[in-house]
C-alpha positions in Angstrom: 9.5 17.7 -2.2 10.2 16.7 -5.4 14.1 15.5 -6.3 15.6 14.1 -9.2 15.4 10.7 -7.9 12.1 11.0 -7.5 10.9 12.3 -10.8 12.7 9.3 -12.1 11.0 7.1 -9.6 7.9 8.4 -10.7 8.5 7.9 -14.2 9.7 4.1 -13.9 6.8 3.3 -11.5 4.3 5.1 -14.3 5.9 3.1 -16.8 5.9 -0.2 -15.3 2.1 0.2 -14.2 0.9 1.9 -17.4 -2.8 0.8 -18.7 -3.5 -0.9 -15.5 -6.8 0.7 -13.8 -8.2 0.9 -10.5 -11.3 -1.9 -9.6 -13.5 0.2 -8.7 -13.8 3.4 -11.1 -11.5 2.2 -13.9 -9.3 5.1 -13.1 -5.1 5.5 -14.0 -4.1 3.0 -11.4 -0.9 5.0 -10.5 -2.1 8.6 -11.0 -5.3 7.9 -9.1 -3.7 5.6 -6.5 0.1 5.8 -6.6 0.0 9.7 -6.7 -2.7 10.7 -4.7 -1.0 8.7 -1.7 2.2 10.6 -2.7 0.5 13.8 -2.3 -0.9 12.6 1.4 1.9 11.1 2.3 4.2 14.8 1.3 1.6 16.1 4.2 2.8 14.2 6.8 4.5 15.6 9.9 7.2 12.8 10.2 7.6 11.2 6.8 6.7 14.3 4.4 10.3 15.4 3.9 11.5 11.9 3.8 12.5 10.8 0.1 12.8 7.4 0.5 9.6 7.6 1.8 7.8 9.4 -1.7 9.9 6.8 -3.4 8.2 4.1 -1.3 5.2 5.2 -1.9 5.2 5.9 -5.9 6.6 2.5 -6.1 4.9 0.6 -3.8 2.2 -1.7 -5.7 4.9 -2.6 -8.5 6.3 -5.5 -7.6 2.9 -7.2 -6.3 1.1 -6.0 -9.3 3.4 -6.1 -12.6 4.4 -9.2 -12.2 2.4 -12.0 -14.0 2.8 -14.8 -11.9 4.2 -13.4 -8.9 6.8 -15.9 -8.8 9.9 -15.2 -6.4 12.5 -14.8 -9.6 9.9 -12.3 -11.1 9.8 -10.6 -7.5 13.2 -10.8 -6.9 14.2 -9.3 -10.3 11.8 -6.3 -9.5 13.6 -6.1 -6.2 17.0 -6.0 -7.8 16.0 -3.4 -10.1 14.8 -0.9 -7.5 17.4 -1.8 -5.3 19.8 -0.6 -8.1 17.7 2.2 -9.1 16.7 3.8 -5.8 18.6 2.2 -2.9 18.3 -0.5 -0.3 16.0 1.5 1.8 13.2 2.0 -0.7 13.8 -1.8 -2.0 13.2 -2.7 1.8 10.4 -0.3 2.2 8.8 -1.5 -1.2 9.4 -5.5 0.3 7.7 -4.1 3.7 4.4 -2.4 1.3 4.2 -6.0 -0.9 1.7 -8.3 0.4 3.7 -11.5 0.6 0.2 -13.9 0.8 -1.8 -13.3 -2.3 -4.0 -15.6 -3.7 -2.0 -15.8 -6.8 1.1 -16.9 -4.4 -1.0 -19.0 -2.4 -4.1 -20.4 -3.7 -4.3 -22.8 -1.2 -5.2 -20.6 1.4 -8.9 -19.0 1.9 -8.7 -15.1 2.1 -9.0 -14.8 6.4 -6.1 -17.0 6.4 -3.9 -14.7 3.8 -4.8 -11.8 5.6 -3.8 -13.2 9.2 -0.8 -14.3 7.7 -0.1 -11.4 6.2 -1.1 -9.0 8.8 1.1 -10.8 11.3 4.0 -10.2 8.7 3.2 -6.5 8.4 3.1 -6.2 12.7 7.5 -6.8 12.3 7.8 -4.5 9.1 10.1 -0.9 9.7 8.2 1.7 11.7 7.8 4.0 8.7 6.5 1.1 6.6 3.6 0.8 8.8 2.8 4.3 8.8 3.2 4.2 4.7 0.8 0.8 5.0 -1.7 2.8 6.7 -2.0 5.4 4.6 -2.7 3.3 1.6 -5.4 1.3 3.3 -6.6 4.9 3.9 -7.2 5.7 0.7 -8.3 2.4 -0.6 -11.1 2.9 1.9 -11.4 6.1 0.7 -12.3 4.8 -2.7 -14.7 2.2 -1.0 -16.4 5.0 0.6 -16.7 6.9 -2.7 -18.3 4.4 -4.5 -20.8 3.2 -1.7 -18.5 0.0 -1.5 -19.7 -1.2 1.4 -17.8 -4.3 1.7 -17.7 -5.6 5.6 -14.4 -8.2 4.9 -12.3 -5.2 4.2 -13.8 -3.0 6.6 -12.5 -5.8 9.5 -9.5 -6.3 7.9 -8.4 -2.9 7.9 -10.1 -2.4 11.4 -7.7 -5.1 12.6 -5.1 -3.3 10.4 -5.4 0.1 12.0 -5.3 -1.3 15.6 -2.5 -3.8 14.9 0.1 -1.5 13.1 -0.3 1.6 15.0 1.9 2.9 17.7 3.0 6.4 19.0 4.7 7.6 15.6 1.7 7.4 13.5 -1.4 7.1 15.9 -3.1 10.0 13.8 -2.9 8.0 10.6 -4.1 4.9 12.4 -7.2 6.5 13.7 -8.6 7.6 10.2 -8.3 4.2 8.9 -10.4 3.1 12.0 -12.4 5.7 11.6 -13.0 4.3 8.0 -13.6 1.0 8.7 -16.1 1.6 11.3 -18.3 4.0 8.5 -17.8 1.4 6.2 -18.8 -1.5 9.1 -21.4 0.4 9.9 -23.2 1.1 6.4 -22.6 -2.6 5.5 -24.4 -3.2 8.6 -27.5 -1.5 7.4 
């Protein structure tokens, strides 16, 4: 599906994230990340035809990573501006997909206490939020998996992920990223 509003999503989103690059093979963050999960999210069966949803999705890492200090003016401002842009749902959506307890925003915490906190947040976010959440912690495991990152943290934090955020609407998602997570458990195991 591709729609007006979402060619101009795409092309603010691109714009806001240009020159960033992904951690692991110094890839086009958003045409390596944001697009690839728009083009597994199109597939589907519930959400594919759902253009909030795309919108979600292509916009999804911009507030939590173009902002410098992640203050809550500089997150709110990026809020506004998709609110105005692309509507209340995809600024909710976007709010649901932004991790709330990064380091940046709390330094004081150690990461097992971000991520409970954080994954305890994500358990009350909209039903096709979580299903959005799931597929991109697919396809970040995805890019574990392709380069041999066997990193155990994030394979329990997504197990824990997988079994807390699924439910009968996107089961099928849900059991990929467990199946992920185990492989990846499993090979950091070894």
């Amino acid at each position: 599906m591709t729609t007006n509003k979402l060619l101009v999503a795409i092309q603010w989103a691109s714009k806001k994230m240009d020159g960033m690059k992904r951690k692991k093979n110094n890839r086009d963050y958003f045409t390596d990340h944001c697009m690839r999960l728009l083009g597994l999210v199109a597939r589907d069966p519930k959400y594919g035809e759902d253009e909030d949803a795309a919108i979600i999705i292509v916009c999804h890492d911009v507030v939590e990573d173009c902002t410098e200090n992640e203050t809550d003016d500089e997150r709110h401002e990026l809020y506004d501006e998709i609110a105005d842009l692309f509507g209340l749902s995809v600024m909710e959506g976007v709010h649901d997909l932004t991790d709330e307890f990064t380091k940046k925003r709390h330094p004081e915490k150690n990461r097992a206490k971000r991520k409970e906190l954080e994954l305890e947040r994500q358990k009350d976010i909209r039903d096709r939020s979580k299903c959005l959440k799931l597929y991109d912690r697919y396809i970040n495991l995805g890019d574990m998996i392709e380069s041999g990152d066997w990193n155990m943290v994030t394979a329990r934090e997504s197990w824990d992920m997988g079994f807390h955020l699924s439910d009968p609407d996107n089961w099928y998602i849900a059991i990929k990223v467990l199946e992920r997570a185990a492989f990846i458990r499993d090979k950091a195991a070894k």
